[in-house]
Kinemage of the C-alpha trace (Angstrom):
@kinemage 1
@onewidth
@group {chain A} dominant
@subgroup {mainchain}
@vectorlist {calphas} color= white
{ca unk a 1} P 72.063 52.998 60.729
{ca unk a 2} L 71.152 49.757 62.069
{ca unk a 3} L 75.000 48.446 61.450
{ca unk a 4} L 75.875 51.261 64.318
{ca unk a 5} L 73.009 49.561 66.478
{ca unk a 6} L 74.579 46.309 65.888
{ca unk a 7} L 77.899 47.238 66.384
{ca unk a 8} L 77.298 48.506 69.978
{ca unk a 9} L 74.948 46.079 71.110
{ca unk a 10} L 77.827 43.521 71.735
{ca unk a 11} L 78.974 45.819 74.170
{ca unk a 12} L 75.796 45.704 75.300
{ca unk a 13} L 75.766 41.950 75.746
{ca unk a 14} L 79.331 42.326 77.537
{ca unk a 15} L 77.843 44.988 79.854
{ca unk a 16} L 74.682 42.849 80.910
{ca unk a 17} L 76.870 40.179 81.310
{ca unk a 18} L 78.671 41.967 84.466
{ca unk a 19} L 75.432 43.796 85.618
{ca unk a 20} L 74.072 40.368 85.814
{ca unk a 21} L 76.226 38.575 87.654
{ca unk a 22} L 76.697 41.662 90.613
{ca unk a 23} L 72.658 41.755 90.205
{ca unk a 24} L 72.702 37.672 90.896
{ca unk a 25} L 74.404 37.829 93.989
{ca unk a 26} L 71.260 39.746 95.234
{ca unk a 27} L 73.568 42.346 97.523
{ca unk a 28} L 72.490 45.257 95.441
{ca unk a 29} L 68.814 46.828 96.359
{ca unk a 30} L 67.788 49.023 93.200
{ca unk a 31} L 69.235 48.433 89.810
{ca unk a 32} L 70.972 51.697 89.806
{ca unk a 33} L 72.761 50.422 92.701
{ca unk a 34} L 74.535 48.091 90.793
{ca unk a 35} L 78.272 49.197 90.063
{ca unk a 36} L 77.796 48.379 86.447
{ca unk a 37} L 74.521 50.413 85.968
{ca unk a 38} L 75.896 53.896 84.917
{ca unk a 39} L 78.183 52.138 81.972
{ca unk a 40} L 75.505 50.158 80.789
{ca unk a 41} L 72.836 52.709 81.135
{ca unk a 42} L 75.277 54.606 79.005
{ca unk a 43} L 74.971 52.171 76.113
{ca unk a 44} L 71.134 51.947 76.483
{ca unk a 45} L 70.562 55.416 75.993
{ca unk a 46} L 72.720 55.473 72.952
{ca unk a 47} L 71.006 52.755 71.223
{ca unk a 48} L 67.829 53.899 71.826
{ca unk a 49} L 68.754 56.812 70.260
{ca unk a 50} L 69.819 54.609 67.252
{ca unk a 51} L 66.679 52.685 67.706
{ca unk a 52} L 64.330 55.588 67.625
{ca unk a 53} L 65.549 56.599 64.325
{ca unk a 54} L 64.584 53.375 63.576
{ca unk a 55} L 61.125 53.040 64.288
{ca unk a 56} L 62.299 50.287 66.957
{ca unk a 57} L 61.468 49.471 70.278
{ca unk a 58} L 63.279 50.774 73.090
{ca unk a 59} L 65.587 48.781 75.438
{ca unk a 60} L 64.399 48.820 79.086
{ca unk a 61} L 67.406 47.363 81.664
{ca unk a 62} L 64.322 46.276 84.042
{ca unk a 63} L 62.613 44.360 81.447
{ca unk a 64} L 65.893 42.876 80.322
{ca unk a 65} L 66.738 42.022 83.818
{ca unk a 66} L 63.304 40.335 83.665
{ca unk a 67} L 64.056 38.314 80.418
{ca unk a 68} L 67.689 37.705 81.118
{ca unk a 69} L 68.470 33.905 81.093
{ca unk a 70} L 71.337 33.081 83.200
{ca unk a 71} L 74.113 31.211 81.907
């Protein structure tokens, strides 16, 4: 199972890629404001589905926002 959680968290990476660059220029109040949120929120919830099954941590967007280093 964790080869499925693998497999979409490059999309994942892609996706927080684009959030974070519309969430850089700081023109966007709330995260779900962002034009990229629903997508990426999309892949979230799947892997944490994944992840459950697991016995693994949840992804949060707001603590990855947190932790995101930008490039």
């Amino acid at each position: 199972m964790d080869h499925v959680e693998n497999a979409i968290s490059q999309f994942f990476d892609v996706y927080l890629d684009e959030f974070m660059s519309y969430h850089k220029s700081g023109e966007y109040k709330r995260l779900s404001d962002n034009p990229v949120y629903e997508d990426l929120k999309a892949i979230i919830d799947a892997m944490n589905c994944i992840r459950k099954r697991l016995d693994w941590e949840n992804i949060r967007l707001s603590e990855e926002v947190k932790n995101y280093s930008y490039r």
